[in-house]
C-alpha positions as a Markdown table, in Angstrom:
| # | Residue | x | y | z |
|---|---|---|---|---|
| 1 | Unk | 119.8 | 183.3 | 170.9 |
| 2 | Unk | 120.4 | 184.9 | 167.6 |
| 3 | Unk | 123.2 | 186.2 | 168.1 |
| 4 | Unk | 125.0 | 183.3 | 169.8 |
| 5 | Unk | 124.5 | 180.4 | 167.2 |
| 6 | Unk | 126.0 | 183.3 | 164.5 |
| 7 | Unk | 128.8 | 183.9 | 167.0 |
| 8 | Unk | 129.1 | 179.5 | 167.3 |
| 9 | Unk | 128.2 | 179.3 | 163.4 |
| 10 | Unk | 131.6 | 182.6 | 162.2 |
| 11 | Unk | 133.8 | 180.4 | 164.8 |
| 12 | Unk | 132.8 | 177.0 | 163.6 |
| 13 | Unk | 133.3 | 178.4 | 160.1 |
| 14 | Unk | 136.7 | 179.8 | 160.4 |
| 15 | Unk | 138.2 | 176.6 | 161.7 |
| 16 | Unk | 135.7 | 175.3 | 159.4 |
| 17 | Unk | 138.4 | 176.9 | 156.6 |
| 18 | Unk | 141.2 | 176.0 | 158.2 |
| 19 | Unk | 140.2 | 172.2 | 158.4 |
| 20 | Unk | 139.3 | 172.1 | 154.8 |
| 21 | Unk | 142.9 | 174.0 | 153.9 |
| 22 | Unk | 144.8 | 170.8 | 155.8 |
| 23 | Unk | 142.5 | 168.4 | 153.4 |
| 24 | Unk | 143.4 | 170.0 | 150.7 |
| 25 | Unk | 147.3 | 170.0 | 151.7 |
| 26 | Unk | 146.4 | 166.4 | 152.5 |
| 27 | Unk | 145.2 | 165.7 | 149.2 |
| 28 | Unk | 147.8 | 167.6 | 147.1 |
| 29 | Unk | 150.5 | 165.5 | 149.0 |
| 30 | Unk | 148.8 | 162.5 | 147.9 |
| 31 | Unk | 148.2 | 163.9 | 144.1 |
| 32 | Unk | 152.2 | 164.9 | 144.7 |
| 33 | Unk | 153.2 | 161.4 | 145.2 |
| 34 | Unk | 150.2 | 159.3 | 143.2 |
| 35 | Unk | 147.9 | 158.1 | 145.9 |
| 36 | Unk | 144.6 | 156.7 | 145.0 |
| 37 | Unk | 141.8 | 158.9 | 145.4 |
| 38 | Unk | 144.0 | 161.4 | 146.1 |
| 39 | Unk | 141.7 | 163.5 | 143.5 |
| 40 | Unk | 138.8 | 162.9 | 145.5 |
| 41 | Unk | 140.1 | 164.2 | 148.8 |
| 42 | Unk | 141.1 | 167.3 | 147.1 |
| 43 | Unk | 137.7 | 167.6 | 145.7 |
| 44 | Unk | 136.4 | 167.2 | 149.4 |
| 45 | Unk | 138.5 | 170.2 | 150.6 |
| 46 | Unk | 137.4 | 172.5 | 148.5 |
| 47 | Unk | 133.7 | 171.4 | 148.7 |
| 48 | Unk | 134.3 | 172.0 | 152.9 |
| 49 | Unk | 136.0 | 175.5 | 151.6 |
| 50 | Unk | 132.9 | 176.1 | 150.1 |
| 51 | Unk | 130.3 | 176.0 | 152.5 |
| 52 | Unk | 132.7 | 176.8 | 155.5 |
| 53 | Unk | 132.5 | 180.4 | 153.9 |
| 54 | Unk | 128.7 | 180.0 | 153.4 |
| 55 | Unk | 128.6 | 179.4 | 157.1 |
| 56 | Unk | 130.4 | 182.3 | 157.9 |
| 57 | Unk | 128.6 | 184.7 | 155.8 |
| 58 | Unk | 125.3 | 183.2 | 156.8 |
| 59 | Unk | 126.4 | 183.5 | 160.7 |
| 60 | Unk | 127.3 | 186.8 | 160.2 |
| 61 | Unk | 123.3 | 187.5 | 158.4 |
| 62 | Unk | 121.9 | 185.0 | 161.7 |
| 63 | Unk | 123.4 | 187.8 | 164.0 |
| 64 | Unk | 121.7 | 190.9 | 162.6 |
| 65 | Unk | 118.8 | 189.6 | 161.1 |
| 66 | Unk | 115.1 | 189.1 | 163.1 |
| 67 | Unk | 114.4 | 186.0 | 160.9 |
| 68 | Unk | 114.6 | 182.5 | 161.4 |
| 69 | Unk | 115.4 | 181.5 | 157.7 |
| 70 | Unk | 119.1 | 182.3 | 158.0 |
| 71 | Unk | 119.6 | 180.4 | 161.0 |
| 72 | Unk | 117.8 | 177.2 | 158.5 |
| 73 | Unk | 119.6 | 177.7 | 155.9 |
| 74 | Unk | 122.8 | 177.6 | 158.2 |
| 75 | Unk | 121.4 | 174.2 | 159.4 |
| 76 | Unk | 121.3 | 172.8 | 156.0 |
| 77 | Unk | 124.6 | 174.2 | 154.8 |
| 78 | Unk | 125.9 | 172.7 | 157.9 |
| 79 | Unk | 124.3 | 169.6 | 156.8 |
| 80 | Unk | 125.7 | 169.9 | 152.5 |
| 81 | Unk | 129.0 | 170.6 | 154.6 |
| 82 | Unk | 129.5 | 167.9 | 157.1 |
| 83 | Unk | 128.6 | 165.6 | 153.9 |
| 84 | Unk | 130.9 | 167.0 | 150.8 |
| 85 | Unk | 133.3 | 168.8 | 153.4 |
| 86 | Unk | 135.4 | 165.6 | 154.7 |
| 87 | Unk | 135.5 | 164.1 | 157.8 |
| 88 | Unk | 137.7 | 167.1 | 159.2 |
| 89 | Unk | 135.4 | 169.7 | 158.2 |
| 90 | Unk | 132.5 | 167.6 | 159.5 |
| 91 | Unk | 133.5 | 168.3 | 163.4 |
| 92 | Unk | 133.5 | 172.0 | 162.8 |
| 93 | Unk | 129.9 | 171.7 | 160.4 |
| 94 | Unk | 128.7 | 169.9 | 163.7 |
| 95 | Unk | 129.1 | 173.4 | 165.9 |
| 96 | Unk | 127.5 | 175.3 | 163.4 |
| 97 | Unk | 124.9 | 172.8 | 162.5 |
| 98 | Unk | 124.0 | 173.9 | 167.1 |
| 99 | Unk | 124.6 | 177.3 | 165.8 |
| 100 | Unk | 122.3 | 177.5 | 163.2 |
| 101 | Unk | 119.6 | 175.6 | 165.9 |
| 102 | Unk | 120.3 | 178.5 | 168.1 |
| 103 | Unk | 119.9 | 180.9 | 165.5 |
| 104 | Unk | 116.2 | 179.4 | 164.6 |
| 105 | Unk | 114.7 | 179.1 | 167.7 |
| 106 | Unk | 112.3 | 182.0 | 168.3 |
| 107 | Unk | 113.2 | 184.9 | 170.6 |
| 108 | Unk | 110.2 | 184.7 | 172.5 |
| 109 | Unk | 110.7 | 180.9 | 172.7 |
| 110 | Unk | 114.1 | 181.2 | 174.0 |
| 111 | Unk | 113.0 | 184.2 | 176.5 |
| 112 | Unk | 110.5 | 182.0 | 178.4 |
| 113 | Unk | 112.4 | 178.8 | 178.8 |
| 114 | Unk | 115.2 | 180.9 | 180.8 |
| 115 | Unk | 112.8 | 182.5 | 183.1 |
């Protein structure tokens, strides 16, 4: 199960980036023409930039690693994500939040629920 949630948590990060890129087009085309709050969703997009590469790198840890403390630590940068990333960021810090789930649940846990 390890090595699935840090295959859902690196997928659910990249788009994770790409998400939090459009916000921050989003928001400097707002700052361009002198929306309100326009600062704010800029400030969003690069907070979802942010822990969308935290999820990455941590996904990439989840896959290799016999712990369950990088799969928790993906659920609560998931969590920080979906919160200071922006709404568009939040759908893709949903899949890794069930990433980093996978990625927690012990091996021998896992092993006796599918037989």
């Amino acid at each position: 199960m390890r090595k699935a949630g840090g295959i859902i948590a690196l997928v659910a990060g990249i788009f994770g980036v790409l998400a939090a890129g459009f916000t921050l087009l989003v928001g400097g085309v707002g700052s361009a023409f002198k929306a309100d709050n326009a600062q704010m969703v800029v400030g969003l997009g690069w907070g979802g930039v942010v822990f969308s590469f935290i999820v990455i790198v941590l996904g990439a840890v989840a896959m290799g690693s016999n712990s369950r403390i990088p799969g928790m630590l993906l659920v609560v940068a998931s969590i920080a994500g979906a919160i200071l990333g922006g709404t568009f960021v939040a759908i893709f810090m949903l899949l890794a939040f069930v990433g980093g789930v996978l990625a927690a649940i012990p091996a021998s846990r896992a092993a006796a629920q599918s037989a």
